[in-house]
N, CA, C and O atoms as a DFTB+ gen file, in Angstrom:
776 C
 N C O
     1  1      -1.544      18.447      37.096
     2  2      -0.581      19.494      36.809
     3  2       0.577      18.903      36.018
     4  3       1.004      17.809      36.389
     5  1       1.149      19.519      34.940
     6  2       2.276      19.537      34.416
     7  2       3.680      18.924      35.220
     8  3       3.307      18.066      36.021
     9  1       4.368      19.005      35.235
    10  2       5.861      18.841      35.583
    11  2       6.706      18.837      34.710
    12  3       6.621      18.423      33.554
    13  1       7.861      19.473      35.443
    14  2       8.896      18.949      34.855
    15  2      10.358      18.994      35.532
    16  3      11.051      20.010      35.601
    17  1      10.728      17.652      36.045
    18  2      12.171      17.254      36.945
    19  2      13.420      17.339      36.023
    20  3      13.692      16.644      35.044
    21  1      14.078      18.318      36.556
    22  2      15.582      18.535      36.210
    23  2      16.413      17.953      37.114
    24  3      16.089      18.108      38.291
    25  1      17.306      17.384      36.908
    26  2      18.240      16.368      37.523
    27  2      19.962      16.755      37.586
    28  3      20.958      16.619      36.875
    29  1      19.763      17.056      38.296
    30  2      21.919      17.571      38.304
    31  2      22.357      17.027      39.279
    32  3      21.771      16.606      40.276
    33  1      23.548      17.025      38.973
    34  2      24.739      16.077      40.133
    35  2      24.287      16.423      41.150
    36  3      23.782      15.432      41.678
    37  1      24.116      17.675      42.033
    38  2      24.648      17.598      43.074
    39  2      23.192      18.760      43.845
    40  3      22.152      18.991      43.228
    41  1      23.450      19.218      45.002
    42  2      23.048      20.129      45.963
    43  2      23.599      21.530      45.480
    44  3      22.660      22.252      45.148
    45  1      24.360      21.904      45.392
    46  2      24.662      23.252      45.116
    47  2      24.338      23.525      43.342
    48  3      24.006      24.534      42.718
    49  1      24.520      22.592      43.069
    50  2      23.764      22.672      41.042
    51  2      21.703      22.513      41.068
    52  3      20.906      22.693      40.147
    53  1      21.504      22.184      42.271
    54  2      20.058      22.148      42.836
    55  2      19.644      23.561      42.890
    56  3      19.023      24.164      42.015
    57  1      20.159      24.128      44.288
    58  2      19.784      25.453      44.907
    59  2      20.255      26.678      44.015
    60  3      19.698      27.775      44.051
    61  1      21.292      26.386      43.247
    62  2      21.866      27.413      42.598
    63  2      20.622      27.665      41.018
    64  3      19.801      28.569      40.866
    65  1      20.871      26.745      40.284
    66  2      19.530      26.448      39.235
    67  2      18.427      26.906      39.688
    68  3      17.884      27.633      38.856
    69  1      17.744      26.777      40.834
    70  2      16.667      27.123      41.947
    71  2      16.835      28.665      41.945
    72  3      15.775      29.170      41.576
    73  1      17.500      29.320      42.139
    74  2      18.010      29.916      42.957
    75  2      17.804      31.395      41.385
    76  3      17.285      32.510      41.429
    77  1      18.409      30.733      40.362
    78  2      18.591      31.643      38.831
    79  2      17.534      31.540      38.113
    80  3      17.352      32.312      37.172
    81  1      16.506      30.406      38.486
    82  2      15.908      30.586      37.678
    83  2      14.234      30.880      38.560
    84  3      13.181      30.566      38.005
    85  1      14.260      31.323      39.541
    86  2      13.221      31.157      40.735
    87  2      11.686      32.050      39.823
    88  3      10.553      31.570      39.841
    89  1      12.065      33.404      39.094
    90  2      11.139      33.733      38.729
    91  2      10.380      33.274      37.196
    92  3       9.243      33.551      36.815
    93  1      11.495      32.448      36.467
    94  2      10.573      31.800      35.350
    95  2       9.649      30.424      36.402
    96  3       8.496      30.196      36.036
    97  1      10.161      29.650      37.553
    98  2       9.271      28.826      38.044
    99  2       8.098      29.472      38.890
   100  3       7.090      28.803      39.116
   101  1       8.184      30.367      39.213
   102  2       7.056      30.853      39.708
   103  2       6.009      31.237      38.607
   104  3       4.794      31.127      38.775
   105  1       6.667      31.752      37.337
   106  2       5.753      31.856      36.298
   107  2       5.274      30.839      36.007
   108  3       4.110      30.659      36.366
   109  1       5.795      30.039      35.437
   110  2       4.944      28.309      35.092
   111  2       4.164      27.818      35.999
   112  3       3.121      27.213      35.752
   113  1       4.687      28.082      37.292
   114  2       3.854      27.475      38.584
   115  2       2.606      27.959      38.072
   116  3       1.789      27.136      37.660
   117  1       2.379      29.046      38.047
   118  2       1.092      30.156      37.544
   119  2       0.624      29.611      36.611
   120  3      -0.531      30.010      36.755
   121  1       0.583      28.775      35.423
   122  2       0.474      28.311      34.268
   123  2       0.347      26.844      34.335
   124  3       0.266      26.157      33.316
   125  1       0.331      26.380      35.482
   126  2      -0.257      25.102      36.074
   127  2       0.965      24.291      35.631
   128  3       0.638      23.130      35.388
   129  1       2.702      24.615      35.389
   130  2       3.599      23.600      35.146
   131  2       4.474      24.042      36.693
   132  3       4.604      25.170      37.171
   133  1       4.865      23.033      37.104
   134  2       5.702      22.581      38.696
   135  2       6.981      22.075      37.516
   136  3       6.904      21.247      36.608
   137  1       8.071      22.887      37.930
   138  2       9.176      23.121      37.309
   139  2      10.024      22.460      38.868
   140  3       9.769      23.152      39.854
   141  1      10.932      21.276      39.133
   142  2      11.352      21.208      40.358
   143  2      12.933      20.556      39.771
   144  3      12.953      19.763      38.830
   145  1      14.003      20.943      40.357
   146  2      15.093      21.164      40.718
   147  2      15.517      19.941      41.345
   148  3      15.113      19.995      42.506
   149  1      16.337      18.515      41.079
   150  2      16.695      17.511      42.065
   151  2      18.066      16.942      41.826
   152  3      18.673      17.010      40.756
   153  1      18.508      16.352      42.975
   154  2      20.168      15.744      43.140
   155  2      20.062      14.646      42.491
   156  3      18.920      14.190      42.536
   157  1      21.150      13.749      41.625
   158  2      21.201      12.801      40.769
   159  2      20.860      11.246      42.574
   160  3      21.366      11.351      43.691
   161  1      20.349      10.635      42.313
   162  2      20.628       9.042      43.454
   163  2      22.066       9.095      43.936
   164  3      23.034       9.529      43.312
   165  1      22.034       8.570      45.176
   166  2      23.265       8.719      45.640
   167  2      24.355       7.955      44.891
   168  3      23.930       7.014      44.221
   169  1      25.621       8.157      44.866
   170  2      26.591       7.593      43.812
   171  2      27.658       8.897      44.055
   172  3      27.552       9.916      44.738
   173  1      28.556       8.466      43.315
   174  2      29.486       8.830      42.495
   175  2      28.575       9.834      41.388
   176  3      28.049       9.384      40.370
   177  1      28.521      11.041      41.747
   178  2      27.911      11.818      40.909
   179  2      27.482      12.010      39.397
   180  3      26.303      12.132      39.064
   181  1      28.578      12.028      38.487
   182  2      28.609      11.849      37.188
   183  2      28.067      10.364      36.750
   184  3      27.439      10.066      35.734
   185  1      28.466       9.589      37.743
   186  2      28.144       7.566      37.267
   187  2      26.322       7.936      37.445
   188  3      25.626       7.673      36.465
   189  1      25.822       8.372      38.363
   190  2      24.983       8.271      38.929
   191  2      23.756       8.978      37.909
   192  3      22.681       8.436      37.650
   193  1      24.290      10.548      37.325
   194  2      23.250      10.868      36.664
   195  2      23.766      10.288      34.960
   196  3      22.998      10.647      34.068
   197  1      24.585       9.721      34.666
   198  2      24.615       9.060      33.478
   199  2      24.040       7.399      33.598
   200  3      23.544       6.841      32.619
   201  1      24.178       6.763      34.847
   202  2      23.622       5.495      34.950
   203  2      22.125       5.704      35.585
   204  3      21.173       5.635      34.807
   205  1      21.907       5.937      36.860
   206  2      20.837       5.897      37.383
   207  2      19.489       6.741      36.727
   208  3      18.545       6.145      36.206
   209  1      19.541       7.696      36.804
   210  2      19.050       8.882      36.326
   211  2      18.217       8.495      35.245
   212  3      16.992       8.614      35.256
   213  1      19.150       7.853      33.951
   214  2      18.027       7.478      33.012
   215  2      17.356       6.528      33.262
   216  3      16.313       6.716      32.636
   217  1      17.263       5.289      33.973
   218  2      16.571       4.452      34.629
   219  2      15.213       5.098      35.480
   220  3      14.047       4.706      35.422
   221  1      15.748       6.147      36.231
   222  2      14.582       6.651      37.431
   223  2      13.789       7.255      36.557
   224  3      12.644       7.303      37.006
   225  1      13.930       7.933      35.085
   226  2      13.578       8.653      33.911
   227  2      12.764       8.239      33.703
   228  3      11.672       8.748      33.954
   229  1      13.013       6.552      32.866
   230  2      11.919       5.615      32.162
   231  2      10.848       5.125      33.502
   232  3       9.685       5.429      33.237
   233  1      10.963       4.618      34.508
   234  2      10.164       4.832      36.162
   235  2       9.218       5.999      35.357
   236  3       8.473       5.938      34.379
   237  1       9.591       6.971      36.175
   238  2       8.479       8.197      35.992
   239  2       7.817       8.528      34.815
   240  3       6.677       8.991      34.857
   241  1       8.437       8.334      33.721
   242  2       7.337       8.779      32.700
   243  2       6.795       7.709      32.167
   244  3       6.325       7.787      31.032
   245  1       6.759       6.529      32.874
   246  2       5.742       5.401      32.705
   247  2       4.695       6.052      34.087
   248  3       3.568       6.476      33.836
   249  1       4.959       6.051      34.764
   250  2       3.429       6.057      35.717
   251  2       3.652       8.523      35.580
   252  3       3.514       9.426      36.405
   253  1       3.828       8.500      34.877
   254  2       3.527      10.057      35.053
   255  2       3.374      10.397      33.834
   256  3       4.426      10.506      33.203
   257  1       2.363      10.615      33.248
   258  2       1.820      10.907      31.657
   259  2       2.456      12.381      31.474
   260  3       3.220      12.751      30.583
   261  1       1.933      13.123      32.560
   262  2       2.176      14.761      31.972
   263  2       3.483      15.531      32.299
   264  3       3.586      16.757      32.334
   265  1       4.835      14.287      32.621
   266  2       5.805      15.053      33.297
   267  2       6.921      14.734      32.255
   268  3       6.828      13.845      31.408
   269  1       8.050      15.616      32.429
   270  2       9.452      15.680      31.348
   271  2      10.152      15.660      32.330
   272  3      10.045      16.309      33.371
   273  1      11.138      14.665      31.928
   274  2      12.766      14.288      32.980
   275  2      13.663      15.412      32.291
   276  3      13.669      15.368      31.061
   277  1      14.400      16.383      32.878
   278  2      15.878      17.172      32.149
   279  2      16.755      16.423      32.793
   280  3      16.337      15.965      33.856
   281  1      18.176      16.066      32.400
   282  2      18.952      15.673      33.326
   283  2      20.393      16.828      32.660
   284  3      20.561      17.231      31.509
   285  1      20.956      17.004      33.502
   286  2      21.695      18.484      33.385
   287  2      23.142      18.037      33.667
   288  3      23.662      18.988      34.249
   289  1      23.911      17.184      33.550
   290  2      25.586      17.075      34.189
   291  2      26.043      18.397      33.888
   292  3      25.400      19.319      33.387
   293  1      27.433      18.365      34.320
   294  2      28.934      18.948      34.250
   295  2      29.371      18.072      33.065
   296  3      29.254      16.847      33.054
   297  1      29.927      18.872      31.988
   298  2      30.785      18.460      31.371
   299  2      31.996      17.503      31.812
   300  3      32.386      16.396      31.441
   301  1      32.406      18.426      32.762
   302  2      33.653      18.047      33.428
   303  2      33.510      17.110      34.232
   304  3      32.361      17.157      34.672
   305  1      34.412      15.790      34.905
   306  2      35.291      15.871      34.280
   307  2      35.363      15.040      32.945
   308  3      35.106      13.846      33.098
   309  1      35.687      15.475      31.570
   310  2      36.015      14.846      30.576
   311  2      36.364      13.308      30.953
   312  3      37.106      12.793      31.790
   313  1      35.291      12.695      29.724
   314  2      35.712      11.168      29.308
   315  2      35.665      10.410      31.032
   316  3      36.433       9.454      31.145
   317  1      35.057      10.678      31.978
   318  2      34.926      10.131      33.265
   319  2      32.944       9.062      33.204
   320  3      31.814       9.472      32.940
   321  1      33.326       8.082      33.482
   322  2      32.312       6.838      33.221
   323  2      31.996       6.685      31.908
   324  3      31.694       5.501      31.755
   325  1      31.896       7.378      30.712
   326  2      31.820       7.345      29.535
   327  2      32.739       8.193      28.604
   328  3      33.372       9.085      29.169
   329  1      32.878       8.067      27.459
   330  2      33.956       8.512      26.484
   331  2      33.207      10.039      26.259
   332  3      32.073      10.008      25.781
   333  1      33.684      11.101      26.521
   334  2      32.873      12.131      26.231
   335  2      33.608      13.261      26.272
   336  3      34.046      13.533      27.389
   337  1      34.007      14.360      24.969
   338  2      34.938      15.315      25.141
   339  2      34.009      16.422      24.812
   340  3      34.625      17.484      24.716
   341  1      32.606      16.546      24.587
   342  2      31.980      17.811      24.147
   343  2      30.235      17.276      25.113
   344  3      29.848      16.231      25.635
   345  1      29.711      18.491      24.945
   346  2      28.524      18.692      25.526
   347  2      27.340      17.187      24.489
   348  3      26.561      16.456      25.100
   349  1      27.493      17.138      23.415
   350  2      27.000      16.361      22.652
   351  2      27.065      14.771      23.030
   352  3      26.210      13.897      23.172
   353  1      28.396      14.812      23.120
   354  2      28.707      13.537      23.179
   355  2      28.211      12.918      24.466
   356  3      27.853      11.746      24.586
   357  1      28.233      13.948      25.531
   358  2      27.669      13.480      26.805
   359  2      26.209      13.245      26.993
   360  3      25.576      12.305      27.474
   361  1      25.925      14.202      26.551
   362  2      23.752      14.066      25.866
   363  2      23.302      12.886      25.468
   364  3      22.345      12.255      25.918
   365  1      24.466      12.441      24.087
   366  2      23.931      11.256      23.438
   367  2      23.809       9.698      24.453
   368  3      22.843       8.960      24.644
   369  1      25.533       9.612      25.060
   370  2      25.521       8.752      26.119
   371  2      24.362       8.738      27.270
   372  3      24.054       7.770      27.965
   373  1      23.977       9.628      27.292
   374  2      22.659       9.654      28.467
   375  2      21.514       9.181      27.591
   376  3      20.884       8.212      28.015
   377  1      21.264       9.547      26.802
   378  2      20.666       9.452      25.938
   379  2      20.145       7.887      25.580
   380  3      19.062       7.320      25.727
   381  1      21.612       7.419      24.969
   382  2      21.668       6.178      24.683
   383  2      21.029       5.119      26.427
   384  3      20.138       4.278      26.544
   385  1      21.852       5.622      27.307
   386  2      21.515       4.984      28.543
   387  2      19.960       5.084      28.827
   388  3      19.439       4.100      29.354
   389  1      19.316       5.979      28.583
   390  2      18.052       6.297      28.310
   391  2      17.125       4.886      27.496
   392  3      16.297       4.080      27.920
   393  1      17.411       4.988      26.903
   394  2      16.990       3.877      25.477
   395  2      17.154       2.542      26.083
   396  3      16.224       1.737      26.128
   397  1      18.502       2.269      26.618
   398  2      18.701       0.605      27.425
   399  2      17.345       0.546      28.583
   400  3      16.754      -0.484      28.909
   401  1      17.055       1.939      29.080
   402  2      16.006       1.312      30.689
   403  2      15.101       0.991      29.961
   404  3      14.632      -0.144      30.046
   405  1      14.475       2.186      28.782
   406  2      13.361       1.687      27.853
   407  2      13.091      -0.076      27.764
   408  3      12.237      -0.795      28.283
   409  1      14.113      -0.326      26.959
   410  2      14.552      -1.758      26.552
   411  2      14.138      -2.227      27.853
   412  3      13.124      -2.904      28.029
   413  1      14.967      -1.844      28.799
   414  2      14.479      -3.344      29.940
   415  2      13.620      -3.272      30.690
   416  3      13.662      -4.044      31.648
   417  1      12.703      -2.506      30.599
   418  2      11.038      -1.793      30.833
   419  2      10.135      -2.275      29.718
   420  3       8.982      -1.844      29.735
   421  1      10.517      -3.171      28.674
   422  2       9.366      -2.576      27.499
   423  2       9.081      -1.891      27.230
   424  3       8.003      -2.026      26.652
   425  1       9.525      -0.715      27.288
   426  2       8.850       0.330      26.982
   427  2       9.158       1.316      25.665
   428  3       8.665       2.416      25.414
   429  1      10.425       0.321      24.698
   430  2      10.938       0.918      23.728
   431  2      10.399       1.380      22.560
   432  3      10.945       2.073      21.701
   433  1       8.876       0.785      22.607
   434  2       8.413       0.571      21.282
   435  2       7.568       1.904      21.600
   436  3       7.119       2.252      20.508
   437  1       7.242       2.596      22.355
   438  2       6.363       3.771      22.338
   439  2       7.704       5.192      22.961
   440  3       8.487       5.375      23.893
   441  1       7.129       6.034      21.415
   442  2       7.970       7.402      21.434
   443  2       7.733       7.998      22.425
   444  3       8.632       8.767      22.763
   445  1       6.575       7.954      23.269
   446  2       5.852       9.369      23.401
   447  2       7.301       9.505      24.739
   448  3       7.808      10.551      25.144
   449  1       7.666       8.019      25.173
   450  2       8.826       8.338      26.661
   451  2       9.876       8.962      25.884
   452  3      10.177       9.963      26.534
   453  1      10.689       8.905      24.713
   454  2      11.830       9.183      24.644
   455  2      11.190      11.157      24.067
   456  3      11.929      12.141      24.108
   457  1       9.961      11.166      23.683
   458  2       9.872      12.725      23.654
   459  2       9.541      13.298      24.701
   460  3       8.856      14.317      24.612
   461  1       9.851      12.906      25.700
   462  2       9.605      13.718      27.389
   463  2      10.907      13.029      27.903
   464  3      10.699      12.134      28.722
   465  1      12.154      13.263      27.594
   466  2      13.498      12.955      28.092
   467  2      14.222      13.510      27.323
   468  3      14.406      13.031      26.204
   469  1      14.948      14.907      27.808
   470  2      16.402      15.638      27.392
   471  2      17.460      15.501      28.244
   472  3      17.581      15.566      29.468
   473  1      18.300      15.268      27.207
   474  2      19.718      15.307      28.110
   475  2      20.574      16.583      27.498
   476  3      20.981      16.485      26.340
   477  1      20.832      17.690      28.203
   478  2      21.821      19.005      28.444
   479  2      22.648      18.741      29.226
   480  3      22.399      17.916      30.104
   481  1      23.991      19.418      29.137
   482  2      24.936      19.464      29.590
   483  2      25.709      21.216      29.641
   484  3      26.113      22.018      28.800
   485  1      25.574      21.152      31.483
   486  2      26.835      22.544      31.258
   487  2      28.198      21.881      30.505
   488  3      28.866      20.848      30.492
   489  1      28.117      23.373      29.816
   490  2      29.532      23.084      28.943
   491  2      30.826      22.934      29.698
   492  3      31.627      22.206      29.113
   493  1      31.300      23.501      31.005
   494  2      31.864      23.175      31.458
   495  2      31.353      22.486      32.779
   496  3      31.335      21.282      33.038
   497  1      30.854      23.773      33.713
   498  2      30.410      22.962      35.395
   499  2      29.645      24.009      35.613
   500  3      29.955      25.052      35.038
   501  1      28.405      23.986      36.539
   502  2      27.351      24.998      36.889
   503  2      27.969      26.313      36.913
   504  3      27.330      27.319      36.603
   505  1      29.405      26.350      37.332
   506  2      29.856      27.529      38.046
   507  2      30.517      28.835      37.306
   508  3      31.001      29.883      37.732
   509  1      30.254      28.125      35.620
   510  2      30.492      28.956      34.833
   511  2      29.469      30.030      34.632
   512  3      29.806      31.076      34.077
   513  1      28.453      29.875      34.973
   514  2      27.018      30.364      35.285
   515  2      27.370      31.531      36.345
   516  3      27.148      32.738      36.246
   517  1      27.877      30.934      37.205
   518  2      28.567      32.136      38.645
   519  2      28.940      32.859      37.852
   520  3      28.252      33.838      37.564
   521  1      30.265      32.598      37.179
   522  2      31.363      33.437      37.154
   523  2      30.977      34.588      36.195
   524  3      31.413      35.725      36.374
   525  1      29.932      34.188      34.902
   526  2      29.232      34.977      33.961
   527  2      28.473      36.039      34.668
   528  3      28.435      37.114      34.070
   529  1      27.780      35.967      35.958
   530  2      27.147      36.709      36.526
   531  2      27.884      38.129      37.512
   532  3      27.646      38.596      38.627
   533  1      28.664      38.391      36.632
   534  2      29.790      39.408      37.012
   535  2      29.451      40.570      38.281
   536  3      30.244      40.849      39.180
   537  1      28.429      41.007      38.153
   538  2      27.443      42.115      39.563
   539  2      27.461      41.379      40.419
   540  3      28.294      41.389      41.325
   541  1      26.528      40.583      40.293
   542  2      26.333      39.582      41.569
   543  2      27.752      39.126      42.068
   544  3      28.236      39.376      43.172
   545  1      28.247      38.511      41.188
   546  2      29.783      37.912      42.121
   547  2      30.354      39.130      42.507
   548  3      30.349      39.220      43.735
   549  1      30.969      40.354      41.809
   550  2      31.475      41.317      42.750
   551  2      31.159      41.728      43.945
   552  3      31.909      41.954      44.895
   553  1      29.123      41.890      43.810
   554  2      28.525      41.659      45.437
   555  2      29.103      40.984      46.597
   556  3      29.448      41.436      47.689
   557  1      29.138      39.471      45.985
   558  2      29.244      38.672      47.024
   559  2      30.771      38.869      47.344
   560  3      31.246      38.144      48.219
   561  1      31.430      39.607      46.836
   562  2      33.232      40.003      47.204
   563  2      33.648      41.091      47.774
   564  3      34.789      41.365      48.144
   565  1      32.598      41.769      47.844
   566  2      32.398      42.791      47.955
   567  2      33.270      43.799      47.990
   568  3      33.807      44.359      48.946
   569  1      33.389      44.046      46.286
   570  2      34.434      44.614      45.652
   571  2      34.175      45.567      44.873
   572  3      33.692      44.688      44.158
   573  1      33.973      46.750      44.143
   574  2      33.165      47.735      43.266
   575  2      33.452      47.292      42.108
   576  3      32.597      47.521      41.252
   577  1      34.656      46.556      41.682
   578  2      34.691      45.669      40.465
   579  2      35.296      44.677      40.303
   580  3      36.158      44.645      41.182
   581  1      35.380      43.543      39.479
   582  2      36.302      42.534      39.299
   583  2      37.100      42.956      38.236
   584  3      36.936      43.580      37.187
   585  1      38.211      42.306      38.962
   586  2      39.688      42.138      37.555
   587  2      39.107      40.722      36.959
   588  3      39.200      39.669      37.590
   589  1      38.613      40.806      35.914
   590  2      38.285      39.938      35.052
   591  2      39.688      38.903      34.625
   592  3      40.367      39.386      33.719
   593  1      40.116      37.729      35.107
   594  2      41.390      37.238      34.694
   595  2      40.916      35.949      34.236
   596  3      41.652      34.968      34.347
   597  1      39.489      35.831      33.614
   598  2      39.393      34.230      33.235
   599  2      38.452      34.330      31.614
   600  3      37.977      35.403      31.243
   601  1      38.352      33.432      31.043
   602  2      38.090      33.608      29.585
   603  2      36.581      33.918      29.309
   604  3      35.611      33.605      29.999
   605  1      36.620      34.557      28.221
   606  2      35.398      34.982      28.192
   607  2      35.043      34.392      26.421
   608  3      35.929      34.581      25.587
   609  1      33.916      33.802      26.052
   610  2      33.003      33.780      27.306
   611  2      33.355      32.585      27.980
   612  3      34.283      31.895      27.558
   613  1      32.621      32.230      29.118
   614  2      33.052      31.642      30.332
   615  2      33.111      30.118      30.019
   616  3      33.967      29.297      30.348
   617  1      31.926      29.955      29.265
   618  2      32.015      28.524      28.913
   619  2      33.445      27.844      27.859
   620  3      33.825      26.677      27.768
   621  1      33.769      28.601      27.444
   622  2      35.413      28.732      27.109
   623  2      36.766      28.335      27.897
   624  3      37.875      28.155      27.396
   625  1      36.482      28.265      28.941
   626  2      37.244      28.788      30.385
   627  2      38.083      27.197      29.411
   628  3      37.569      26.349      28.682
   629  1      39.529      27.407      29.880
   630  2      40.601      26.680      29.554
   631  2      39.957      25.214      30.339
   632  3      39.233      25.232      31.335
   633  1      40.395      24.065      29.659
   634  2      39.455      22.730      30.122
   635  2      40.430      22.565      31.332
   636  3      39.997      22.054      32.365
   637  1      41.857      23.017      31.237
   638  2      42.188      22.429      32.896
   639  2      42.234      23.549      33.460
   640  3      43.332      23.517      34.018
   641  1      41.672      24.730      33.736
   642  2      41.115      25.228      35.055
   643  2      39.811      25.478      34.568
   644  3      39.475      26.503      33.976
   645  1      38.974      24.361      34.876
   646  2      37.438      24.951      34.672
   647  2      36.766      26.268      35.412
   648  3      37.158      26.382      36.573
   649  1      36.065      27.034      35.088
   650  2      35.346      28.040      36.233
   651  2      35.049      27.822      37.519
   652  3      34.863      28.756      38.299
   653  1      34.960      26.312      37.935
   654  2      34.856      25.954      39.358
   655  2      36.325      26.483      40.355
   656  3      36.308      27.181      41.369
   657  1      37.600      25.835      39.605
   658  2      38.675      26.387      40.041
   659  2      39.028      27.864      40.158
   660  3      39.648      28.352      41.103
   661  1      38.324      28.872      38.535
   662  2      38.852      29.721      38.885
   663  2      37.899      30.713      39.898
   664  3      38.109      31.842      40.341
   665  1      37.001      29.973      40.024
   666  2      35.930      30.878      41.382
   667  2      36.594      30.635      43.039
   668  3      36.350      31.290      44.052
   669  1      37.727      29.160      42.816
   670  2      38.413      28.955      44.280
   671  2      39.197      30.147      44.176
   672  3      38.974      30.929      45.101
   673  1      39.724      30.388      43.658
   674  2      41.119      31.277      43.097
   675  2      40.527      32.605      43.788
   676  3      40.883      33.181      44.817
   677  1      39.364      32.929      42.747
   678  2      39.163      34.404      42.903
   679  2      38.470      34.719      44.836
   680  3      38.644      35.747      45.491
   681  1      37.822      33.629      45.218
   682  2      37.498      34.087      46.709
   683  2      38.903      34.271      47.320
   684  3      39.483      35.163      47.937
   685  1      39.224      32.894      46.824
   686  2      41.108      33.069      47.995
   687  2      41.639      34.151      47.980
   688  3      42.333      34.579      48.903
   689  1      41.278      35.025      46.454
   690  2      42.374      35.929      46.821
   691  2      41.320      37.161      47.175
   692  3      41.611      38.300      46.811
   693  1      40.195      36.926      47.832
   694  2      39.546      38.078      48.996
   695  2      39.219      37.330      50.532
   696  3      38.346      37.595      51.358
   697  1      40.212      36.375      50.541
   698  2      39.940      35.913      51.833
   699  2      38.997      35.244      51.890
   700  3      38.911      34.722      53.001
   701  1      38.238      34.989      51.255
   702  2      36.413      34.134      51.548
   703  2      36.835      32.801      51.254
   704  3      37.892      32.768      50.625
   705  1      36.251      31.527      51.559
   706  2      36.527      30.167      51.191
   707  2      34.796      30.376      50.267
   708  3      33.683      30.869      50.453
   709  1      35.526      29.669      49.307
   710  2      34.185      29.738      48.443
   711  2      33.656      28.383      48.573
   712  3      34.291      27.340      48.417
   713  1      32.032      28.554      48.974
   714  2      31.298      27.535      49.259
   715  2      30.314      27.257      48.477
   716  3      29.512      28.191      48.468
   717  1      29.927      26.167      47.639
   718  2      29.373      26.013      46.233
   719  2      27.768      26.129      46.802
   720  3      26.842      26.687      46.212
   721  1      27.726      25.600      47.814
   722  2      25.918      24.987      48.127
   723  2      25.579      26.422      48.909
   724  3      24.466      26.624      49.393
   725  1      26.718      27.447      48.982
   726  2      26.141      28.856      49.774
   727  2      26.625      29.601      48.866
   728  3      25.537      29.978      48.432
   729  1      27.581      30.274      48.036
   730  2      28.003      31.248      46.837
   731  2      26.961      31.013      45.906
   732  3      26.030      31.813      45.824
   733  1      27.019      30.007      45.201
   734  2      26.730      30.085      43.711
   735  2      25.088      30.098      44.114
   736  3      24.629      31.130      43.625
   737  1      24.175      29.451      44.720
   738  2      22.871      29.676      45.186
   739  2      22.557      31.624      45.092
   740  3      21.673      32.242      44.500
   741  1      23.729      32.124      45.965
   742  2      23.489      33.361      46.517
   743  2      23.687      34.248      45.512
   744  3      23.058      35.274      45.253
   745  1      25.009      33.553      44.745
   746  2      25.341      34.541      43.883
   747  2      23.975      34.667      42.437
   748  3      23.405      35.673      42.016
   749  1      23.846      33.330      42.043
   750  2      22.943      33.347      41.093
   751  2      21.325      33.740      41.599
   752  3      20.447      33.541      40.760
   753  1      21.065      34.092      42.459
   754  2      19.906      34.725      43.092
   755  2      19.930      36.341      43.247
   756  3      19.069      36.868      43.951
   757  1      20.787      37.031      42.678
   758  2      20.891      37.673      42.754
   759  2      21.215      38.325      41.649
   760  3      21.546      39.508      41.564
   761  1      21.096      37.376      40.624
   762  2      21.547      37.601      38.804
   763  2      20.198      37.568      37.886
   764  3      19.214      36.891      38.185
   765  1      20.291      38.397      36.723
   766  2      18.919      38.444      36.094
   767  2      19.486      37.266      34.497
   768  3      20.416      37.434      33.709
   769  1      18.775      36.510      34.549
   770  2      19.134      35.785      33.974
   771  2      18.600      36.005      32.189
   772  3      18.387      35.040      31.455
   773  1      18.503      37.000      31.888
   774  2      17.739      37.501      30.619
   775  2      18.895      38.343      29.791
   776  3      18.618      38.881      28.719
């Protein structure tokens, strides 16, 4: 069977991804590709899927012929373990880190690993994804509408209050403590992602 491992920081960027995108993986499942969802090695999150990550990368698609590594960060926070102020710049650095495990694997001299390894980046943090999903989050607030008070579009959101902050903001002010590994799962499960 096919594969293909997506890699994000954390548990709630796991279940939530899981969670939005549940009926394109059930389709592929059907189509003989296993689409699976995983937390970066333990670490310091951002160090971890910019250092480790491409290492565990070059690992697997040496003993796994038919599988593709995604690795997915947060933008945010800017220029944190590597110099990086745009979605690009963070890709390439993974990227590049990518290329060093090659190197100290042998394994540099054959393409076929670096064409089964992408590096994407949310433009800001998973949770801009929430906040875009406007139904669903009013659901979970349970409110008949939101006062829309954050930039649109979302991935826009001002770099010092990313969408993570302004999703603290907007529960606080309905009383809810917003919980990333239980909201954004719930909320994006409940969003049509088309």
């Amino acid at each position: 069977m096919k594969s293909v491992k997506v890699y994000v920081e954390g548990p709630s960027d796991m279940a939530a991804m899981t969670q939005l995108l549940a009926p394109l993986i059930e389709r592929k499942l059907q189509q003989g590709v296993h689409i699976g969802f995983f937390e970066a090695p333990p670490g310091v999150k951002k160090a971890s899927v910019i250092r480790k990550v491409p290492e565990r990368a070059a690992l697997i698609l040496a003993n796994e012929p038919d599988t593709i590594v995604i690795v997915m960060p947060d933008l945010y926070p800017l220029n944190k373990e590597v110099p990086h102020e745009d979605p690009a710049q963070l890709a390439n650095a993974i990227q590049s880190e990518f290329d060093r495990a090659l190197k100290r694997h042998r394994m540099a001299d054959d393409r076929r690993y670096r064409d089964r390894f992408r590096a994407f980046c949310f433009k800001c943090d998973l949770e801009a994804l929430v906040l875009a999903a406007e139904e669903a989050l009013a659901l979970r607030l349970d409110v008949g509408e939101l006062k829309v008070t954050w930039h649109k579009p979302v991935e826009d959101q001002n770099k010092d209050k990313p969408p993570k902050y302004v999703l603290r903001e907007l529960f606080d002010q309905h009383g809810i403590h917003y919980l990333e590994t239980v909201d954004g799962p719930l909320i994006l499960g409940l969003s049509d992602y088309h």
